[in-house]
N, C-alpha and C positions, 0 to 999 in steps of 0.2 A: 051220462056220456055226452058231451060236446058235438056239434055237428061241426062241417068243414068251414065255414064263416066263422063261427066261434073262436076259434082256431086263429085263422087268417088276421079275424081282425081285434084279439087280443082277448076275446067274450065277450066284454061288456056293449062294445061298441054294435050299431047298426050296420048293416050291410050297405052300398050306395048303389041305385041302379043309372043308366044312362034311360032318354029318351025312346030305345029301340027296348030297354026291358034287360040289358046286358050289363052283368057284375061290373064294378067299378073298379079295378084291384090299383091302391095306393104304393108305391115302391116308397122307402127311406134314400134319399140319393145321402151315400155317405162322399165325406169330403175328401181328396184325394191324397191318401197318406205321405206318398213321394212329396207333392209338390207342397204340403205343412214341412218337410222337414228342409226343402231348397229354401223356404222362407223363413224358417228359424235360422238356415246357417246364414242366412244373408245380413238377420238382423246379431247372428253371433261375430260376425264380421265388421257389421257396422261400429257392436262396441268395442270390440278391439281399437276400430281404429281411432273411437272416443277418449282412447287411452290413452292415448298419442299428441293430443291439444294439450296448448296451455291452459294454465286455470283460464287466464283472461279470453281464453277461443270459450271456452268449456262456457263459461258465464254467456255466454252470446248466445249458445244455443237455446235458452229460456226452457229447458227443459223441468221437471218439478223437481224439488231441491230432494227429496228421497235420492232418487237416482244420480244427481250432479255431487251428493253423498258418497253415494258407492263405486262409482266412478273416481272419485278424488281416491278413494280407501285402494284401488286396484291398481292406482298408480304407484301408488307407493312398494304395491308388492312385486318380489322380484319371480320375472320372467317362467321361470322355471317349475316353482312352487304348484303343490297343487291348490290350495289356497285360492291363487289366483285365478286357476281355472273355473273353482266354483263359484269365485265371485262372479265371475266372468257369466255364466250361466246363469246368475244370479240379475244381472243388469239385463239380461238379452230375455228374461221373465218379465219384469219390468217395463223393457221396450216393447214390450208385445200388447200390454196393456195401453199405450197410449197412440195417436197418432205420429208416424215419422216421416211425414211429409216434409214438416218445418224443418225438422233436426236435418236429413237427409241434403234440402236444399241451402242450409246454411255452410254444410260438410263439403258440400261439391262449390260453392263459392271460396271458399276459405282453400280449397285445395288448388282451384284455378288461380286464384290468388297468391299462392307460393310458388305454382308452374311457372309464372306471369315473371314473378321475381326472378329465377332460376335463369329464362330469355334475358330478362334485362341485364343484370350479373354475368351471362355469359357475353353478349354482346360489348358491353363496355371494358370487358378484359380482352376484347378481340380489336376493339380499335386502341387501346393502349398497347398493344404490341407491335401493331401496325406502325402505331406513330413514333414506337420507342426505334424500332427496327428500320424503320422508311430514314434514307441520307435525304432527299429532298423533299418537296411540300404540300405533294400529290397527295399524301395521305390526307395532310390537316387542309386540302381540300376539299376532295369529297366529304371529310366531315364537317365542313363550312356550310356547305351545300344540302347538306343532308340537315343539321341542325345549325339555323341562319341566327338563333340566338345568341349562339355560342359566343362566350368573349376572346376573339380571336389572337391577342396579344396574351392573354393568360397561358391558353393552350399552348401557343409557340413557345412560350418559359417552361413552362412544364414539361414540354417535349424536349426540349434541349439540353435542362436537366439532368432530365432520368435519362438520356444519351448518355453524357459524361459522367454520369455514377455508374450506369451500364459496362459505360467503357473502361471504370479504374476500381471495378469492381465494390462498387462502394454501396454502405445498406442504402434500399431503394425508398429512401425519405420520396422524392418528386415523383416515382411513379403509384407510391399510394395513392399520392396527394394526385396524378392525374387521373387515374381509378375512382379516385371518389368525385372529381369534378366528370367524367368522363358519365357515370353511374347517374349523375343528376341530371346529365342530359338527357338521357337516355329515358329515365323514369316520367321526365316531360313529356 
């Protein structure tokens, strides 16, 4: 028959005293099950949204080519599939395995980076309406002033243009064309 240490501390093992002469008792801190599964679904999130890069993002990340693998394989599969989902639990095994520091802070540049886009694109279709809309030359003012590079007789063409295609309903050849000169200022 076993005594109460035996027990405690598996048999084989010794018992540990302290300095005053009192048992040592060891706990197992086990790890906390919730917050393992907020961190699988984070990194099941992450790959999702790995799904979503082009190859050319996807290559940036320098991840090991296993997973830049099965990642390429789960784009291809469509949405709904379960398939997709196991690959999907399949990549996020995967990323468990490695550090995602790197990937993580590649994903949040590359995202600020299409945000960034998104401001600029909305801005230069905000002053080409301005300039299309504006009769006098306030507008292509403050955009003189605002951007002093600008070549200011081009801008005036282009504005006057897409006026009078505006105004006889015509396809807006000039206001592309000042959308995209509009877009490079901007991007400066």
């Amino acid at each position: 028959m076993r005594d109460n240490n035996e027990v405690a501390y598996g048999g084989g093992e010794e018992p540990e005293y302290d300095e005053n002469g009192d048992l040592i008792e060891y706990y197992t801190i086990r790890p906390n099950k919730e917050q393992i599964k907020r961190d699988i679904a984070e990194i099941a999130k992450l790959a999702e949204e790995l799904t979503h890069l082009s190859d050319e993002q996807l290559a940036s990340m320098a991840m090991p080519q296993q997973i830049e693998i099965a990642i390429l394989d789960a784009k291809k599969m469509p949405a709904t599939k379960s398939a997709r989902k196991r690959q999907l639990k399949f990549i996020t095994a995967q990323l468990r395995e490695i550090d995602l520091e790197i990937v993580t802070e590649v994903l949040e540049r590359l995202k600020t980076k299409s945000a960034h886009g998104v401001r600029e694109h909305h801005q230069a279709e905000q002053w080409r309406d301005k300039l299309i809309a504006c009769e006098n030359n306030d507008v292509l003012t403050d955009l003189m002033n605002q951007f002093p590079t600008a070549d200011n007789q081009y801008l005036r063409q282009l504005q006057r243009n897409a006026q009078k295609e505006a105004k006889a309903a015509k396809s807006p050849k000039s206001s592309r064309l000042l959308y995209k000169y509009l877009k490079e200022l901007v991007s400066d």
